[in-house]
N, C-alpha and C positions, 0 to 999 in steps of 0.2 A: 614388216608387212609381207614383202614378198617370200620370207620365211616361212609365214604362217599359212602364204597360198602354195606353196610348194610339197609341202605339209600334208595339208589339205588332199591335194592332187594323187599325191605317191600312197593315201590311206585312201581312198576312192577306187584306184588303180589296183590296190591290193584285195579290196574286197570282190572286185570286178573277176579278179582272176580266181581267187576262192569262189565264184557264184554267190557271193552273200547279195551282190546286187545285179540288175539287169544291164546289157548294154545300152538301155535307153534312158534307166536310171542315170547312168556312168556318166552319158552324154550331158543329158540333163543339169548334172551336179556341174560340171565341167565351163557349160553356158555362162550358171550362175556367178561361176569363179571369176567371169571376165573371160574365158576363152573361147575365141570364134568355133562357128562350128565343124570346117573342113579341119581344122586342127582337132575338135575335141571327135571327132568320128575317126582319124589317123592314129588319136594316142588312144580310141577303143582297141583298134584292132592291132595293134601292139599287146595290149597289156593282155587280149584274147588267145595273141599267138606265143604269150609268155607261161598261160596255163598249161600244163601235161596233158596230153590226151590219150587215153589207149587207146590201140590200133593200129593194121596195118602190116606191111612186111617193111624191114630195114633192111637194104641189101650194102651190104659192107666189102668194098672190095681196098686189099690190103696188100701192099710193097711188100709183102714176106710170106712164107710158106716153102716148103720141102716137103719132098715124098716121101721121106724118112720123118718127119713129124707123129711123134707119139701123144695119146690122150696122158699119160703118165705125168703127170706134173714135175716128177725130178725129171724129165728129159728138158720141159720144156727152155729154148733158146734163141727163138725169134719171137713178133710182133704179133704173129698170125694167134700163136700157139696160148701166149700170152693171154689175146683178146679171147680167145676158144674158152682159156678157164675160167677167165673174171664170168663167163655166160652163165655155166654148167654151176660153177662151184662158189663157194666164199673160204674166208678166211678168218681169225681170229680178231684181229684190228685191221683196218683199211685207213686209206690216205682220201680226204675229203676230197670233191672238188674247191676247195676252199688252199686245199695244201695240210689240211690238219691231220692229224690223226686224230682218230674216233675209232670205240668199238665197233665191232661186225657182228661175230658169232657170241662174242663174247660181250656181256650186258656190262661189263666193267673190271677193269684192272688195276692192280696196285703193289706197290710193295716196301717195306720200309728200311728197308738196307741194300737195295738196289742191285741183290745176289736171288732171293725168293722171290718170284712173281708168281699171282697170286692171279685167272682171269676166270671170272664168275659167268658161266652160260646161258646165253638167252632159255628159256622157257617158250615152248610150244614151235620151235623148229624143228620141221619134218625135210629128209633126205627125197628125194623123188622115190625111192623103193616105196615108201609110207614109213620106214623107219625114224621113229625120233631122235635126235641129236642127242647122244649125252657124251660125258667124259671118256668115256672109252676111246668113240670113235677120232677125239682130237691126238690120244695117246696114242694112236696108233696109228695113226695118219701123219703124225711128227716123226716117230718112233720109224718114218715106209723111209725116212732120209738119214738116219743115225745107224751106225754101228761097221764096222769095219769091211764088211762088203758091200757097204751101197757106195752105189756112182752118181749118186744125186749129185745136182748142182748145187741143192743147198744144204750138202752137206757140210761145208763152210761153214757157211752164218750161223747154225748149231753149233760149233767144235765146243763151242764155251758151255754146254749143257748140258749138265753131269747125269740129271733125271729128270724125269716129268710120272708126276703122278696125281692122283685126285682126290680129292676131299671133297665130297657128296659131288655139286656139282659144280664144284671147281678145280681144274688145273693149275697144277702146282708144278712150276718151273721153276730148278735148280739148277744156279751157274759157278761156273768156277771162277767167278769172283764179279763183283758188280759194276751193272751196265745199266747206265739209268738210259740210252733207248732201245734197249730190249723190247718194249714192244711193239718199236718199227719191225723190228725182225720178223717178227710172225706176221705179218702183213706182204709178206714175200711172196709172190705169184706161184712160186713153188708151193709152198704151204697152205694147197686144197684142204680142206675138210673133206674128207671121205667116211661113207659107213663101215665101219670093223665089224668080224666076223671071225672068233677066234682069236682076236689081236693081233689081225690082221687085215688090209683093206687090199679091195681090187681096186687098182690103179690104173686101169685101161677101160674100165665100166664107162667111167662120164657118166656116173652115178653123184651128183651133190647137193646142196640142197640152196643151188642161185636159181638167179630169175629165170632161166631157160633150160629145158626138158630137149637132150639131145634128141635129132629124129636122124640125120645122120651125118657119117665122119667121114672123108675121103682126104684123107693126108697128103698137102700139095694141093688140095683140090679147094674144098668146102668143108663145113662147117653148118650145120643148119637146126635152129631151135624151136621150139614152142613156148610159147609164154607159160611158167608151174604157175598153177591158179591156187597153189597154197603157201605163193614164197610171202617170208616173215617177213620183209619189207614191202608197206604199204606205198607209197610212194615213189614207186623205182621200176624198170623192167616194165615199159606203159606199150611197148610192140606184142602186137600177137603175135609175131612171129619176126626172128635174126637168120640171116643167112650172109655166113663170113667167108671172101671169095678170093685163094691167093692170085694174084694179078701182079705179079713182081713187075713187069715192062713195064717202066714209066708216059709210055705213049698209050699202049693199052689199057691202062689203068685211069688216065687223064681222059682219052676220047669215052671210054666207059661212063665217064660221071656225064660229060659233055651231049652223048648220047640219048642219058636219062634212063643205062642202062643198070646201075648204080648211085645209089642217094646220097655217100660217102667215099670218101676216098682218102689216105694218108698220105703223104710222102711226094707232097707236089714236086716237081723238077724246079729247081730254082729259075730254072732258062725261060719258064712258060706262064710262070706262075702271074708276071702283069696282066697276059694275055688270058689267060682264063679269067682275073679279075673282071675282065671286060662284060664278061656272060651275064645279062643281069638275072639268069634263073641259078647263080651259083657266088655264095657266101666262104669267102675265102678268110678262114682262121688260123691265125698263125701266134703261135704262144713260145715266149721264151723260157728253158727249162733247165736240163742238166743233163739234154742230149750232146754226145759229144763222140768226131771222127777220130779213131785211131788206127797205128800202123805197128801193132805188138812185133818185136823180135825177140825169139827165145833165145833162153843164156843156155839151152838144153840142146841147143845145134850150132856148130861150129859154122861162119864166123861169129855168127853173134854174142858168143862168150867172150868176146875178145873186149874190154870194156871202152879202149880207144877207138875200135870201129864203129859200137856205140855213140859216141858220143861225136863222133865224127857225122855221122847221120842227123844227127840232131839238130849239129850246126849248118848242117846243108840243107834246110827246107829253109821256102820263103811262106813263111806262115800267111801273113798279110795276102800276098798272092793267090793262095788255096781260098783266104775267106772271099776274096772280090773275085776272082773267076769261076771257082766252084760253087757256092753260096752268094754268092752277088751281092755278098755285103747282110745276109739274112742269118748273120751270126759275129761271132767272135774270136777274135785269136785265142789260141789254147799254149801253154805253155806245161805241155807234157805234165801236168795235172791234174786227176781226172773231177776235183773236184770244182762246182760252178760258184761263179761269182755271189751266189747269195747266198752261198753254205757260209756259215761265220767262222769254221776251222781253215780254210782257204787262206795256206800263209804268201800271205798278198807281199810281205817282205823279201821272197826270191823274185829275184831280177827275171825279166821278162825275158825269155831266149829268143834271140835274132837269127839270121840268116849271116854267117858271122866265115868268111870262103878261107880266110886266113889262121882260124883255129882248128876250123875244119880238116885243113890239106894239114897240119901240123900232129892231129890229131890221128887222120889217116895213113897217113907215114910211121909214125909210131907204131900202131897196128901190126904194119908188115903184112897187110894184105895186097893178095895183087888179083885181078879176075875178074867176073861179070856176079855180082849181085842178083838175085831174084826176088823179085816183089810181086806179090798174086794178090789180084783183085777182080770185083765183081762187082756188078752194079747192086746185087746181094746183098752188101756191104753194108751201102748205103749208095744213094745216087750221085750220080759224078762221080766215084770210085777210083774207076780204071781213072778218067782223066786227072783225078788228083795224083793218080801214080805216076802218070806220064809226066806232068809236073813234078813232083817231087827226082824222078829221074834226070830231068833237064837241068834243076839247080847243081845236080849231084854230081853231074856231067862238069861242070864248072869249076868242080875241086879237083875233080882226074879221078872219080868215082863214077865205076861202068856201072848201071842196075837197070836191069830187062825185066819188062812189066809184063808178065805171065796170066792173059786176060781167062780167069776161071768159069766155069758153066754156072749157073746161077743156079738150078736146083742140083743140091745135096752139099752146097758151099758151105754151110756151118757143121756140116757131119763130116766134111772129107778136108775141105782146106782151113777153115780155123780151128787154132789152138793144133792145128797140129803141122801144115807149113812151115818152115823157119821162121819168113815176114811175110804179114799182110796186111790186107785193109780191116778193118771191123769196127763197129758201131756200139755203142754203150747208151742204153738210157739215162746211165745214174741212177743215184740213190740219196735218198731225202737226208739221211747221215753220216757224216765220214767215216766212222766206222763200220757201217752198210757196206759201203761203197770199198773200202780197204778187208772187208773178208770178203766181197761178195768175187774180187778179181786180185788181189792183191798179195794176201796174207798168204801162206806155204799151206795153209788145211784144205783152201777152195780148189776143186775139182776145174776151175775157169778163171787159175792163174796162167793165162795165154802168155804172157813173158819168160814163164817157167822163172819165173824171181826171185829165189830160193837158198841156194847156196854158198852166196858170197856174205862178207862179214857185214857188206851192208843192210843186204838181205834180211840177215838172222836179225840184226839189231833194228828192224822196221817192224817186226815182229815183236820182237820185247814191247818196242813203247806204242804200237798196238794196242797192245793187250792193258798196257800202263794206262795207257788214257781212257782205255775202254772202262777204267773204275774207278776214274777219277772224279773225285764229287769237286773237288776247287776248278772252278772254269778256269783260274789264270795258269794253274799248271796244265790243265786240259790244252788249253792254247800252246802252251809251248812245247810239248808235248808231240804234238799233233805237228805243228811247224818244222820240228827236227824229222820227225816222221816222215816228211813229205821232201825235206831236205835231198834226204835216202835214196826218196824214189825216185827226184828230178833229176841226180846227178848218176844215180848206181842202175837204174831201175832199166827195164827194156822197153817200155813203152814212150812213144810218140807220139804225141795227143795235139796237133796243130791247128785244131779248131773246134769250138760249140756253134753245136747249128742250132735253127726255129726250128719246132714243129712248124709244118707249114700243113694242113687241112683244107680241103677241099668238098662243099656242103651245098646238098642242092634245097633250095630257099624252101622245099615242102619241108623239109625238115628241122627243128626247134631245138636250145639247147638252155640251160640258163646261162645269168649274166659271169656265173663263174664257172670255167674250164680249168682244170687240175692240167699242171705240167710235167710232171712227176713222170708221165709215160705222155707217149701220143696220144691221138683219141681220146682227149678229157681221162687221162691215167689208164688207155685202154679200155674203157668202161661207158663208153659212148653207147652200146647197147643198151647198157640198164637205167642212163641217167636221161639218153634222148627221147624225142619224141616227135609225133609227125603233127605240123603247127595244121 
C-alpha cells in the first residue's frame, strides 16, 4: 500500500512540474493521499523549484582562467576555457548528466566492425551565423586538429583516424583499427563543431551552434552570453543570459558567492568548505568523479630520466597525508594511476604504493644524484598546491632528498610552467575511458604527454598494448591487457598521482539543478550553463 501511495505522489509531483496540473491541484491530491498540509504545500514548492525555468543572468565565477586563453578549442587547457565552449559550441556525442553517452550534434551513431563509424546529423541545426550544419563543417572542424602541423591537444585522441568523410549527411570515420569507445572521443571538449568555409573553419570566431551567442571574450577575464533563441535543444540553456568569471583566489572566489556577488562557484577550498556549508542561502555540492592531483616528472629533463630517482620519489610521499590535510578526507588516495575507481579497466591487482623511506633512500642512492630538487606549484594547479608540495618536500627530507618548492604566479601557469617545467603540480579531470584517458595524456602521439613518457622500452611497449586493447572486442583480454598496460605506467611511467579529489561546488539556493549532476568534469560536466536554472 505504501507503494502504491508513493506512486501515487512521485506521478502527481511529476505532472506538477510539467504544469499538467495546478499547485492547488497538487496540494489537493496530496491531502487526499493522507498527507498533512504543511507537508503537502513543502513537497509543492519542491517539485516547483525542480521545474526549469527560463531567465535570468547566471554569473559563474571559476578557479581557472589565463590571459593567454584562446577561443580556439585545440588550445583549450583549463576549466574556464573548457566551460566557454560547452556555452558557444556542441559536439558530436556528449556525456549525459546521468554519465551516459548520448548523441549531441549527431542524431545517431554506429558501426559494425568497430573500425567505420558511421554518425548521422541532426536536421535543422543552425550555427549562430544562420549557417545550417551539414557534414562539411564536422570535416573540417575535425580535420582544424589532424595533420602534421597542428598543435591541438586533441591531436592524440585522433592519431587512430586515417579519414573522415561523408555520405549525404553522414560522417564517416575511418580508424586504423577498431575501438568500440570511439564515440567517447568525439565528445572531447576539443572537438567544437564549427562552420567551414572552404574546408576550413575560423577557430577564434566563437561562432557554434550551443546554447549561448558570444557578446564577449576577455581571456583571463570573462566570458559573456546570450541565450540562441534557435538552439536545437529544447530543453537546455533556460538563462537569458552566462557570464563566466575567472576568479582563481580561492578566498575571492568563496567571499564572491558569499556576497551574492556570484550564483556559482567551483573549486571550494577543502579548509572552508563546513564553514560555508553553514550559509543557509548556499547549497554545497560535492560529487565524486575522476578528478585527480598530479606531480608529472619528465623523462625529457635530466634528473628525471634517471628511473631510480623516479621511483625513489614515489616512495617518498605520504599519500594518506596529502588526502587528510590537503583534502580533508574529500577524496581518496591515488596510486600513480590516473584511472578512478569506477573505471572497470582500473587494475585494482597492483599493490597500493606506500610511503615506503627504506626503498626510497635504497632507490635514491642508486640514482647517484646529489643536489636540491625543484618542484613548481600554484594554487593554479589545483588548490592546496603549493602546500601539498611543501608536504611532499618534508617526506622527501626524510630519505636525504633535498626538493625546493618553487611557488609559480598563477596566471600563465599552464602556458609557461606545465608540461614544460621538469616537475610540477597539475590536475587532470579524467576521462570516462581508459583509453580516453591513456591517449588523452599518456600515449607518445598526445601533444599533453606532460611526463614526456616516451622513450624507454617501457614506454614503446605501453604503446603497443594501447593500441592492442584499443581493438579488442574480448573484454577478458581487454582486461588484461589494459592491467599490463598500466603495470608500465606504475612502475616506468613519470607521473605521480597521490590522490582523487570531490568536486566540491558551491551554489546559491536561487539557483536549481536536477537530481542528477554528471562528474565526468566539474560543474555537472562543465555544463552547468545549459542544464541549470534559476528556481
Amino acid at each position: 500500500m505504501r507503494d502504491m501511495k508513493n506512486v501515487f505522489i512521485n506521478d502527481q509531483a511529476e505532472k506538477l512540474s510539467a504544469g499538467r496540473i495546478s499547485r492547488r491541484q497538487f496540494i489537493t491530491s496530496m491531502l487526499a493521499a493522507g498527507v498533512v498540509l504543511p507537508t503537502a504545500m513543502s513537497m509543492a514548492g519542491d517539485a516547483l523549484a525542480a521545474t526549469p525555468k527560463k531567465g535570468g543572468k547566471l554569473r559563474l565565477g571559476m578557479g581557472h582562467g589565463s590571459t593567454t586563453d584562446s577561443l580556439d578549442p585545440a588550445t583549450y587547457e583549463n576549466g574556464m576555457t573548457t566551460h566557454v565552449g560547452y556555452s558557444w559550441a556542441n559536439h558530436l556525442t556528449e556525456v549525459s548528466a546521468k554519465g551516459e553517452l548520448i548523441p549531441e550534434l549527431a542524431e545517431s551513431f554506429f558501426s559494425e566492425d568497430g573500425k567505420t563509424w558511421r554518425f548521422k546529423l541532426r536536421k535543422g541545426v543552425e550555427f549562430h551565423n544562420g549557417k545550417s550544419l551539414d557534414a562539411d563543417d564536422v570535416i573540417a572542424s575535425i580535420n582544424h586538429h589532424r595533420g602534421e602541423d597542428s598543435k591541438s591537444a586533441a591531436k592524440g585522441v585522433l592519431a587512430p583516424v586515417t579519414n573522415v568523410s561523408k555520405d549525404g549527411d553522414t560522417v564517416v570515420f575511418e580508424l586504423d583499427g577498431p575501438n568500440a569507445d570511439f564515440p567517447y572521443i568525439v565528445s572531447d571538449y576539443h572537438l567544437a563543431i564549427m562552420p567551414a568555409k572552404d574546408g576550413k573553419v575560423d577557430a577564434t570566431s566563437g561562432v557554434g551552434t550551443g546554447g549561448y551567442i558570444m557578446q564577449k571574450w576577455e581571456p583571463g577575464v570573462r566570458f559573456e552570453g546570450k541565450r540562441n533563441p534557435n538552439y536545437f535543444k529544447e530543453n537546455a540553456a533556460f538563462f537569458d543570459e552566462t557570464e563566466i568569471l575567472s576568479l582563481i583566489d580561492p578566498t575571492a572566489r568563496q567571499s564572491a558567492l558569499m556576497n551574492g556577488d556570484v550564483d556559482v562557484i567551483d573549486r571550494i577550498d577543502t579548509k572552508t568548505v563546513a564553514l560555508m556549508a553553514r550559509n543557509p542561502n548556499i547549497e554545497i555540492l560535492e560529487k565524486t568523479g575522476t578528478l585527480h592531483y598530479t606531480f608529472p616528472m619528465r623523462l625529457d629533463s635530466a634528473p628525471f630520466d634517471n628511473f631510480d630517482l623516479r621511483m625513489a620519489l614515489k616512495l617518498a610521499i605520504k599519500r594518506q597525508e596529502l588526502v587528510d590535510k590537503i583534502l580533508l578526507g574529500h577524496g581518496a588516495v591515488g596510486n600513480d594511476l590516473p584511472l578512478s575507481s569506477a573505471n572497470r579497466f582500473l587494475a585494482t591487482s597492483i599493490a597500493q604504493r606506500e610511503f615506503d623511506p627504506e626503498k626510497a633512500a635504497e632507490h635514491y642512492k642508486k640514482s647517484g644524484h646529489s643536489g636540491t630538487l625543484q618542484l613548481s606549484a600554484s594554487e593554479a594547479a589545483f588548490g592546496g598546491a603549493v602546500d601539498a608540495a611543501q608536504l611532499i618536500a618534508a617526506s622527501a627530507k626524510e630519505i636525504g632528498i633535498d626538493v625546493e618548492v618553487v611557488r609559480e604566479p598563477k596566471d600563465g601557469y599552464w602556458s609557461n610552467v606545465w608540461n614544460k617545467k621538469p616537475w610540477c603540480a597539475c590536475f587532470w579531470g579524467g576521462r570516462p575511458t581508459a583509453d580516453w584517458m591513456f591517449s588523452s595524456a599518456y600515449t607518445d602521439s598526445t601533444k599533453w604527454n606532460d611526463t614526456a613518457w616516451k622513450e624507454t622500452d617501457d614506454a614503446k611497449k605501453f604503446n603497443v598494448l594501447v593500441k592492442q586493447a584499443r581493438g579488442e572486442l574480448d573484454q577478458t583480454k581487454r582486461v588484461e591487457l589494459y592491467t599490463e598496460a598500466q603495470t608500465l605506467l606504475h612502475n616506468d611511467g613519470g607521473a605521480i598521482i597521490p590522490m582523487f579529489a570531490n568536486y566540491i561546488i558551491g551554489i546559491s539556493k536561487k539557483v536549481a539543478h536536477a537530481d542528477d549532476v554528471a562528474a565526468n568534469w566539474d560543474l555537472d560536466g562543465n555544463k552547468a550553463s545549459e542544464r541549470w536554472w534559476f528556481a
